[in-house]
One Martini backbone bead per residue (centre of mass of N, CA, C, O) as a GRO file, in nm:
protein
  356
    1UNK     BB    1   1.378  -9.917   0.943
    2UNK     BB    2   1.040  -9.827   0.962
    3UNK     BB    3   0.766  -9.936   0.831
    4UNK     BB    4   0.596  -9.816   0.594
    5UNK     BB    5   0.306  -9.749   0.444
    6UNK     BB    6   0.131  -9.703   0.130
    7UNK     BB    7  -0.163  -9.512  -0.102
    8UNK     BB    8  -0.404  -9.424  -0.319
    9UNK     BB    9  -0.612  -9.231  -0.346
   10UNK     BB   10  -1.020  -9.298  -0.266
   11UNK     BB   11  -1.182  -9.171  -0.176
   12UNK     BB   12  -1.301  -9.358   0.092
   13UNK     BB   13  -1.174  -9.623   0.053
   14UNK     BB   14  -0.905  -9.599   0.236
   15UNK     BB   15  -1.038  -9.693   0.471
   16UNK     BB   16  -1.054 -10.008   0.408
   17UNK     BB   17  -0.766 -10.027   0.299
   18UNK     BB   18  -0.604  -9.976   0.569
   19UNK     BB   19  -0.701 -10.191   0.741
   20UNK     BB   20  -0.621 -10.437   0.578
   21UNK     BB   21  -0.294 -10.338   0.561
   22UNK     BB   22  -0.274 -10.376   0.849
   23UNK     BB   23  -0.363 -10.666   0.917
   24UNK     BB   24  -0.147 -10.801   0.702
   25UNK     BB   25   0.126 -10.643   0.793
   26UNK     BB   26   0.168 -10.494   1.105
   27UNK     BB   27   0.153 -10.178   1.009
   28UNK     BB   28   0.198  -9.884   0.910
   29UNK     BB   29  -0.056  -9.658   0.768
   30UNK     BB   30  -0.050  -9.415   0.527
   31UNK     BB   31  -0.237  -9.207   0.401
   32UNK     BB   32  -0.303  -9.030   0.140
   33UNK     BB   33  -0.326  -8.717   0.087
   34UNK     BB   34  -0.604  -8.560   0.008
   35UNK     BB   35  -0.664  -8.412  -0.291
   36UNK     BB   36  -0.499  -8.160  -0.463
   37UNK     BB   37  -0.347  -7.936  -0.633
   38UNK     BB   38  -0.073  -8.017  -0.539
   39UNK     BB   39  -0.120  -8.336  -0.656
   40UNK     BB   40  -0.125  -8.278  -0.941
   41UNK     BB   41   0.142  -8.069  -1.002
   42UNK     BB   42   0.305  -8.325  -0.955
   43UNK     BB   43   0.280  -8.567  -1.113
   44UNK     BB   44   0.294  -8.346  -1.384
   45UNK     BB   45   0.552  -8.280  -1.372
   46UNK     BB   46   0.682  -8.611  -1.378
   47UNK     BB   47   0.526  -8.702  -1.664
   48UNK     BB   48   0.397  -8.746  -1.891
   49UNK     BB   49   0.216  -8.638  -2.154
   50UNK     BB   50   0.015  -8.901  -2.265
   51UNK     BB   51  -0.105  -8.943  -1.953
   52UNK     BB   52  -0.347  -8.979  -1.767
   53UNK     BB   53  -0.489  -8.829  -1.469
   54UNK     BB   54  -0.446  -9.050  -1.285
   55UNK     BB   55  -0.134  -9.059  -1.298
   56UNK     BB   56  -0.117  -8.774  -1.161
   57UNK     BB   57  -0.237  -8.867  -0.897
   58UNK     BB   58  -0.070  -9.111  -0.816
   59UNK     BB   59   0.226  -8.992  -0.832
   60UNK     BB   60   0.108  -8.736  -0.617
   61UNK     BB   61   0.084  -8.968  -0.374
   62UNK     BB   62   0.348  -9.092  -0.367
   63UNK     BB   63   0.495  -8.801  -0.325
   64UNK     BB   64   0.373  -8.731  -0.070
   65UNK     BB   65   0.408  -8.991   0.127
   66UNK     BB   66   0.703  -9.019   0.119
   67UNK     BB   67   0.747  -8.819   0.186
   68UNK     BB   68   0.597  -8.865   0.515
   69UNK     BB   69   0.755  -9.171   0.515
   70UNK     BB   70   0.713  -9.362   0.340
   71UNK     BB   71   0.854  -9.711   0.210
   72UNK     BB   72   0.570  -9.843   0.112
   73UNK     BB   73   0.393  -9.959  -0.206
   74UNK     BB   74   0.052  -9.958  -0.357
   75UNK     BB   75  -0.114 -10.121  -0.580
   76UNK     BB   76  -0.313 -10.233  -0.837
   77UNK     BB   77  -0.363 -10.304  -1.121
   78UNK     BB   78  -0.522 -10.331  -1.408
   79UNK     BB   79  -0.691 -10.300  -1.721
   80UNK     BB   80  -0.577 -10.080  -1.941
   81UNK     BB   81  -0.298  -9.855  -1.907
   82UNK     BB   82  -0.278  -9.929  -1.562
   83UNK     BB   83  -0.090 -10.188  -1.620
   84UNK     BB   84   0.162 -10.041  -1.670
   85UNK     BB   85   0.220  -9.820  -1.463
   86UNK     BB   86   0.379  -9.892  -1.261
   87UNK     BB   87   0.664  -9.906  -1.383
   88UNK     BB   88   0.614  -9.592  -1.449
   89UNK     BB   89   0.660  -9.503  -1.137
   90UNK     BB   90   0.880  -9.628  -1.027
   91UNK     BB   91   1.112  -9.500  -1.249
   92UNK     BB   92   1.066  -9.209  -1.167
   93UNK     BB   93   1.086  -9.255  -0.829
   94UNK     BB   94   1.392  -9.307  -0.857
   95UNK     BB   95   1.462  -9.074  -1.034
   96UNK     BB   96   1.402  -8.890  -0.764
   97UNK     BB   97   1.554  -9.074  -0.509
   98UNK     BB   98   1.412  -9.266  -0.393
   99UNK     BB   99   1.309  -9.553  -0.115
  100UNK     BB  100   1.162  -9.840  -0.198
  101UNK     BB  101   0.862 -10.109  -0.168
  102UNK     BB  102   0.688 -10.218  -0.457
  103UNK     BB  103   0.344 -10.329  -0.542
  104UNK     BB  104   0.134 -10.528  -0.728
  105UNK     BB  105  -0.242 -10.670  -0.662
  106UNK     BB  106  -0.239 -10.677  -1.017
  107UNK     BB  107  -0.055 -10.811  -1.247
  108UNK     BB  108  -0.301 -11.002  -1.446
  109UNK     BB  109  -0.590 -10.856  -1.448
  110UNK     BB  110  -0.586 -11.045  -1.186
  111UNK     BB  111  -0.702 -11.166  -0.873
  112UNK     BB  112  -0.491 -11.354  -0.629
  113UNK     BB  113  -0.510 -11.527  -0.341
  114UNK     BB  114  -0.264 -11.681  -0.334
  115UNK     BB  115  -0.035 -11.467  -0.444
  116UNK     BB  116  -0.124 -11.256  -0.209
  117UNK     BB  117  -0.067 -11.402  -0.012
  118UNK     BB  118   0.237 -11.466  -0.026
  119UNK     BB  119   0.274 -11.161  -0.010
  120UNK     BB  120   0.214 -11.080   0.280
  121UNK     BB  121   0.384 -11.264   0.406
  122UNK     BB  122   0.648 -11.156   0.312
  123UNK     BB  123   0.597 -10.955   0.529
  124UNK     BB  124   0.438 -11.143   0.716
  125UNK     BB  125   0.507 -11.417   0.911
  126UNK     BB  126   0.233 -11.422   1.086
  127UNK     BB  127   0.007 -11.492   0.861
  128UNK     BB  128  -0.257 -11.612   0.832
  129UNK     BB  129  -0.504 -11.749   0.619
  130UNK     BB  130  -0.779 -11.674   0.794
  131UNK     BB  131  -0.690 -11.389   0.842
  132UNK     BB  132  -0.725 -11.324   0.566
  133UNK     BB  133  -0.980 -11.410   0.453
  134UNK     BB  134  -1.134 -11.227   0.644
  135UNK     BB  135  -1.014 -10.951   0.554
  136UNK     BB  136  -1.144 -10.973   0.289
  137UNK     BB  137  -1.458 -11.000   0.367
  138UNK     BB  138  -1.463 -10.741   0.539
  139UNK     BB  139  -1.361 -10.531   0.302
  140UNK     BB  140  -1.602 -10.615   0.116
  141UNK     BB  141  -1.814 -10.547   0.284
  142UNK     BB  142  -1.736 -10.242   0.340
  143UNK     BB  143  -1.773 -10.179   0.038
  144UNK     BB  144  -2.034 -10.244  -0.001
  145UNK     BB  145  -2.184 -10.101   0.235
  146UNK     BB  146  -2.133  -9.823   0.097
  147UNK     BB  147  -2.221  -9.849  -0.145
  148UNK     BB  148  -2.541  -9.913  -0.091
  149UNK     BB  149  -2.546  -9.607   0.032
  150UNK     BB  150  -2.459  -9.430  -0.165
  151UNK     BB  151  -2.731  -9.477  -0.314
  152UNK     BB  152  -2.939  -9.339  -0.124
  153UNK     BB  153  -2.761  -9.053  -0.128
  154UNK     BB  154  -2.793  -8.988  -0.416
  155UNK     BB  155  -3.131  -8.944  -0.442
  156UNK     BB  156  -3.139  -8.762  -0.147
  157UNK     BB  157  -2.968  -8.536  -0.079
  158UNK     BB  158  -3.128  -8.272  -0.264
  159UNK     BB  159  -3.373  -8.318  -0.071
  160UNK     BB  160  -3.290  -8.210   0.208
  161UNK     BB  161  -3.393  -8.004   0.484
  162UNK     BB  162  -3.117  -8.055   0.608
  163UNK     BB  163  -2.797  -7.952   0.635
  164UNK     BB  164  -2.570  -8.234   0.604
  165UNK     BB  165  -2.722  -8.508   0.707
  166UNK     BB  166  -2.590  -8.719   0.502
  167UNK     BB  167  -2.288  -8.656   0.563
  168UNK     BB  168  -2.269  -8.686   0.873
  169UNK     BB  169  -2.372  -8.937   0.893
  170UNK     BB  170  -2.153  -9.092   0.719
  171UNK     BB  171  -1.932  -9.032   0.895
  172UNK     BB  172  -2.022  -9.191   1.135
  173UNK     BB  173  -2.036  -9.494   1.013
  174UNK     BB  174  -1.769  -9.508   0.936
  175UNK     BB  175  -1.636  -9.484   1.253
  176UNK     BB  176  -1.775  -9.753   1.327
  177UNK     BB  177  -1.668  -9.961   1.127
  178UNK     BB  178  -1.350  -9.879   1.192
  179UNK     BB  179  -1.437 -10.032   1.525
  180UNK     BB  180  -1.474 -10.307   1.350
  181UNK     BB  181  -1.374 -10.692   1.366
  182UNK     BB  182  -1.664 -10.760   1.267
  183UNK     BB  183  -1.909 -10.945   1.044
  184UNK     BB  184  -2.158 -10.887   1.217
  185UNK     BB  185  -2.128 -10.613   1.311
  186UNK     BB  186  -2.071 -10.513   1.037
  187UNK     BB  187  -2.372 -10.567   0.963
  188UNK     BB  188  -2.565 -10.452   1.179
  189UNK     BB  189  -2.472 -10.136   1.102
  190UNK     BB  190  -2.568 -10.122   0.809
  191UNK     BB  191  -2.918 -10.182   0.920
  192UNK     BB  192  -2.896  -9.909   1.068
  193UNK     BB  193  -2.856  -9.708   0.854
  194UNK     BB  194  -3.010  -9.759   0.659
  195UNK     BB  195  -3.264  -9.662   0.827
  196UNK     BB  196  -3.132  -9.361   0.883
  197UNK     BB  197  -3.125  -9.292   0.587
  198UNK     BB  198  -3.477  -9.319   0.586
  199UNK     BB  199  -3.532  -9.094   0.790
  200UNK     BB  200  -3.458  -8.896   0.651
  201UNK     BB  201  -3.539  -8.567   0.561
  202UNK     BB  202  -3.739  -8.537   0.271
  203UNK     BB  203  -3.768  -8.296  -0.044
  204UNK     BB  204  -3.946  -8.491  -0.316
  205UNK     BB  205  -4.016  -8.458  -0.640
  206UNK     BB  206  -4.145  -8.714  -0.873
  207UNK     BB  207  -4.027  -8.485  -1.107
  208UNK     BB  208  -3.755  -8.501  -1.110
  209UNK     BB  209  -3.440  -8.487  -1.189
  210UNK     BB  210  -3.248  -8.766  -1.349
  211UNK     BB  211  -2.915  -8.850  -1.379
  212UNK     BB  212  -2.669  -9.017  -1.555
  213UNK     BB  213  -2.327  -9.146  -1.475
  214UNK     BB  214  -2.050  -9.198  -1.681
  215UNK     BB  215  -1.755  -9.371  -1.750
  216UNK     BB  216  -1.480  -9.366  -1.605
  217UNK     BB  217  -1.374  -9.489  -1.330
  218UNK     BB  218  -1.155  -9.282  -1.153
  219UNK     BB  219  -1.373  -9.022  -1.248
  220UNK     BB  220  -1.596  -9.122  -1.071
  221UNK     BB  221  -1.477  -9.233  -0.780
  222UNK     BB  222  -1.321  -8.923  -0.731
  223UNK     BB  223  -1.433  -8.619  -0.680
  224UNK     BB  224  -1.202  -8.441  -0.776
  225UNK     BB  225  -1.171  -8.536  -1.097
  226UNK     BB  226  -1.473  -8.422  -1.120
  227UNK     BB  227  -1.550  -8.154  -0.960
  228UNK     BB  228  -1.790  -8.265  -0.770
  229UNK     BB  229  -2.029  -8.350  -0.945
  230UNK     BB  230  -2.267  -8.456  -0.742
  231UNK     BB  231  -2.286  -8.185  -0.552
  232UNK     BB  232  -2.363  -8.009  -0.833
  233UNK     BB  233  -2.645  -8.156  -0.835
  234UNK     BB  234  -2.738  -8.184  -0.527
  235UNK     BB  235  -2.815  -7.837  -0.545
  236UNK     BB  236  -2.992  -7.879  -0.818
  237UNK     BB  237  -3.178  -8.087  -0.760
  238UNK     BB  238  -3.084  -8.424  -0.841
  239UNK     BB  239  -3.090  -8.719  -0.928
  240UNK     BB  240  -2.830  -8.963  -0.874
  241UNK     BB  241  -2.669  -9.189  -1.104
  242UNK     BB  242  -2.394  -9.425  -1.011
  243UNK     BB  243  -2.248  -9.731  -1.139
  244UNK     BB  244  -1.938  -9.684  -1.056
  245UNK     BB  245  -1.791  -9.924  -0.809
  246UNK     BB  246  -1.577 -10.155  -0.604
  247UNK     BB  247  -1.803 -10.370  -0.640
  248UNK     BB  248  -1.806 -10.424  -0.926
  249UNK     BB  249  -1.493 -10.427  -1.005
  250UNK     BB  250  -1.460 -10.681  -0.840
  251UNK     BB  251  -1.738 -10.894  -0.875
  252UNK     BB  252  -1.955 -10.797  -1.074
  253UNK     BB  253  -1.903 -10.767  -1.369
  254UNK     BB  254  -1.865 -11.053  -1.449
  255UNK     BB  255  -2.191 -11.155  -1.395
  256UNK     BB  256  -2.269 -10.904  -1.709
  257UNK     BB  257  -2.097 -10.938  -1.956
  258UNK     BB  258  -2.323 -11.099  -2.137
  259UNK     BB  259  -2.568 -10.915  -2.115
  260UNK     BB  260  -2.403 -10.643  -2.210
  261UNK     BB  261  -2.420 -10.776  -2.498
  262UNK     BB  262  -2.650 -10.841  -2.537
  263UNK     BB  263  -2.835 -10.520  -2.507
  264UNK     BB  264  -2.569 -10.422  -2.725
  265UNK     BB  265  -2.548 -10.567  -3.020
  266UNK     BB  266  -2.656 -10.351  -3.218
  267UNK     BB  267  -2.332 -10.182  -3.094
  268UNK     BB  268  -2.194 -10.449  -3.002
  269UNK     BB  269  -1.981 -10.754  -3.030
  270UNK     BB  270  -1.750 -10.612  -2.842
  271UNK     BB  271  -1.559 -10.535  -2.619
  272UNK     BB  272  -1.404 -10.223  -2.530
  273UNK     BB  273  -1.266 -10.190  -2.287
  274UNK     BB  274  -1.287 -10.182  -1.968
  275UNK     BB  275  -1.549  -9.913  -1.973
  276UNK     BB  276  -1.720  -9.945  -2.246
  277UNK     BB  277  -1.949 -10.120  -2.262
  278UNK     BB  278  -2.098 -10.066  -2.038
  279UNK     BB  279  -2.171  -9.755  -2.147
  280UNK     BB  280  -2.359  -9.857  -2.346
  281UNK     BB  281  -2.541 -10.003  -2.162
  282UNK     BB  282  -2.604  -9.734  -1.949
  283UNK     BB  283  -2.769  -9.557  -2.201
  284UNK     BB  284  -2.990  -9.774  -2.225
  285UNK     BB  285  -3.078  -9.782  -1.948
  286UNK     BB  286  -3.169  -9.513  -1.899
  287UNK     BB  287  -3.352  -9.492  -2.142
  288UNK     BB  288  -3.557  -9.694  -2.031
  289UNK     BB  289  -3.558  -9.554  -1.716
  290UNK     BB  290  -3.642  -9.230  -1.791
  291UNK     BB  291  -3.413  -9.035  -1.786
  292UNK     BB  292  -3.328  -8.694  -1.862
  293UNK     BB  293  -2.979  -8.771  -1.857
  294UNK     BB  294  -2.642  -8.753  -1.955
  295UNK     BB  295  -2.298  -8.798  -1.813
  296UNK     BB  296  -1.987  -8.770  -1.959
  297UNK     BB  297  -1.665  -8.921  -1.789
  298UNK     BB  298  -1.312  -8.834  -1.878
  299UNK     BB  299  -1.007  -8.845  -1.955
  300UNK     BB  300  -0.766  -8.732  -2.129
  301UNK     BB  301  -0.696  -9.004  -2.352
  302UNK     BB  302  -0.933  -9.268  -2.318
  303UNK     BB  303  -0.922  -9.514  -2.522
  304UNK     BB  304  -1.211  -9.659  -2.475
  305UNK     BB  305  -1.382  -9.379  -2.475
  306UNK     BB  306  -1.313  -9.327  -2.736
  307UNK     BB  307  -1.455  -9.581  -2.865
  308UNK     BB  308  -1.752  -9.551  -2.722
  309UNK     BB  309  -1.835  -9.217  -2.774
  310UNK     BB  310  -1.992  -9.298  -3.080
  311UNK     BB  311  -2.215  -9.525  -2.963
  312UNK     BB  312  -2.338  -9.343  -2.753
  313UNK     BB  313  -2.440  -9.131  -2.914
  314UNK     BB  314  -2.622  -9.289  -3.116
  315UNK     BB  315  -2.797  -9.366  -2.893
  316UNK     BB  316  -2.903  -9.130  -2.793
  317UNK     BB  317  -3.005  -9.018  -3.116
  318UNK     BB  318  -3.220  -9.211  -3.123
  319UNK     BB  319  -3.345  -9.190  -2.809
  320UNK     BB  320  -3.346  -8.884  -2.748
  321UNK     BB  321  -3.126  -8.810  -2.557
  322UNK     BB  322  -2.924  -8.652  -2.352
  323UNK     BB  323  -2.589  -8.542  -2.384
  324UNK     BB  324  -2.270  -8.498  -2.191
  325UNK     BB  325  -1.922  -8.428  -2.234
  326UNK     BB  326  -1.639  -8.494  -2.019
  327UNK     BB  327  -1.288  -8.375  -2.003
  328UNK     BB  328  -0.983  -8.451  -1.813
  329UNK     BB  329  -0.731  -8.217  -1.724
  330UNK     BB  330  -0.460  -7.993  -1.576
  331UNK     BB  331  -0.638  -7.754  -1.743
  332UNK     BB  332  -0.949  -7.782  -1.604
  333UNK     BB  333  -1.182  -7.562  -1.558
  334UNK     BB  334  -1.451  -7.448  -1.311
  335UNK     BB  335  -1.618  -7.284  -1.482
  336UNK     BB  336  -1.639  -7.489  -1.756
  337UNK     BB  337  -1.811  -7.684  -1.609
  338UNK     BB  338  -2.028  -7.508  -1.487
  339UNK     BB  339  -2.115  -7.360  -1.746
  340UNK     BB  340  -2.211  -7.674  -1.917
  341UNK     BB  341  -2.425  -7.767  -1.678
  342UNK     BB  342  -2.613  -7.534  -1.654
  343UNK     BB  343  -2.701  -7.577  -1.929
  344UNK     BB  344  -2.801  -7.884  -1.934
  345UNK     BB  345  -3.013  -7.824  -1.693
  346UNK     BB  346  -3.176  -7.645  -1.854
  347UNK     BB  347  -3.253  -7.814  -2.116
  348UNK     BB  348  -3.370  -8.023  -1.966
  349UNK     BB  349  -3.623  -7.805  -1.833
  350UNK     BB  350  -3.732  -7.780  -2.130
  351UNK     BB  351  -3.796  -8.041  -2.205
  352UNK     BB  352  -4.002  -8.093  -1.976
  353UNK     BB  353  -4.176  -7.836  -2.022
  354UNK     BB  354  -4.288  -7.946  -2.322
  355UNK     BB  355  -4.412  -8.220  -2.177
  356UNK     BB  356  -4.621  -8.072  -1.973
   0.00000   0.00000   0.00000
């Protein structure tokens, strides 16, 4: 039988993630089918009613890849109760009678490299050492230069005077990046693109509104799961802030957590685990930086967050800053939340117009 790969869909990173392990492993690797409600729908059939929606699009994504022929899966664990979840997704999908090889790389809360690399091999007996390491350097750097790009389309694109400018020039960008295995070439096409991407026209008043998006990491990170939180932000001319992306998760975050203790300690004196604490440094500093509001966003059922969300809020509660918080579970319904985004954008604006 010929060896498919697959993995869960997130967002664009599917891209750097395909070519990693097309390159590691000399296999046919098929992304996951981008996210629909048919995705979540398969998951919640199948999953535990206790266990977070993470896990619910996650074993949605594996259950359609199997259909579509993969016979390989790669999940990723570490973090909160998403360490444990490979196991328990391994005997859901064998107990629908899948027939799978199933690998999880970061099995200690840790990603190691020798680890790694002896996993990689033992599927391709001819990967070398360099090969290997080339790799991740050149997907690290991928995922760094989306992330960087990203952060300039938050800022600018509600406010772009053609429409569609940062979308399409992003999607072209993509597919460059995803034409070269040089990591000179694209370190090249990278400050290309950056400064297409400030060349776009828009119209941008200096007094506009500025919100900061904060919460669960794959509720931030996957457009679906949060209901497209971003674009609805970004049509009602907005500009947004967020923090989390697989650039932190993978190699920033470690060299902030002291930081973000000494800034935090008035209101915590230890992490809570995941991204508990970054997010209530994350309120004081929106707070510093004069936001005029912040949305948390998070899983149903998301136990750092459910820790962290009464410290949150009395950082803002002092510190008169506006919050709402968004919970999302295979029940919450886009009327439910725009509707109460349109409210909050609303008292945005009110509290502007009586400061001006």
């Amino acid at each position: 039988m010929k060896k498919v790969i697959s993995f869960p869909h997130l967002s664009n990173y599917y891209i750097p993630i395909s070519l990693l392990l097309e390159k590691l492993t000399n296999l046919k690797v098929i992304s996951s089918p981008h996210i629909t409600k048919k995705t979540l729908e398969i998951g919640t059939k199948y999953s535990p009613d206790s266990v977070c929606i993470p896990f619910k699009y996650n074993l949605g994504n594996f259950i359609e890849s199997l259909d579509n022929g993969a016979n390989i899966l790669f999940t990723a664990g570490g973090g909160c109760r998403y360490r444990y979840y490979a196991e328990v997704t391994e005997v859901i999908l064998r107990d629908l009678g899948y027939d799978f090889e199933f690998y999880k790389l970061i099995p200690e809360d840790k990603f190691y490299v020798i680890k790694a690399y002896k996993l990689f091999k033992s599927i391709n007996k001819d990967l070398s050492f360099f090969k290997y390491i080339h790799s991740l350097i050149y997907t690290l750097l991928f995922i760094f230069y989306m992330d960087e790009i990203d952060k300039i389309v938050r800022k600018n694109i509600g406010f772009e005077t053609k429409k569609n400018s940062h979308s399409s020039l992003y999607k072209r960008m993509l597919n460059e990046f995803k034409k070269t295995d040089s990591i000179f070439k694209l370190s090249f096409l990278y400050f290309k693109y950056r400064r297409l991407f400030k060349k776009i026209k828009i119209n941008k008043p200096k007094d506009c509104l500025r919100i900061g998006i904060i919460g669960e990491l794959y509720t931030s990170m996957e457009p679906f799961s949060n209901y497209f939180l971003e674009s609805y932000l970004a049509k009602a001319n907005i500009e947004v802030k967020r923090f989390t992306n697989l650039s932190y998760l993978l190699w920033q975050k470690i060299f902030i957590v002291r930081h973000m203790l000494r800034v935090s300690k008035k209101y915590c004196k230890y992490t809570l685990g995941a991204d508990g604490l970054d997010n209530v440094y994350r309120a004081i500093k929106l707070h510093k930086k004069n936001y005029d509001g912040i949305i948390h966003i998070k899983p149903f059922g998301c136990t750092p967050e459910i820790g962290a969300i009464p410290i949150i809020q009395r950082v803002c509660n002092e510190n008169d800053m506006p919050i709402i918080f968004f919970s999302y579970d295979s029940e919450t319904s886009t009327e439910g939340i725009e509707t109460r985004l349109e409210a909050f954008i609303d008292l945005l604006n009110t509290r502007r117009d009586k400061i001006d």
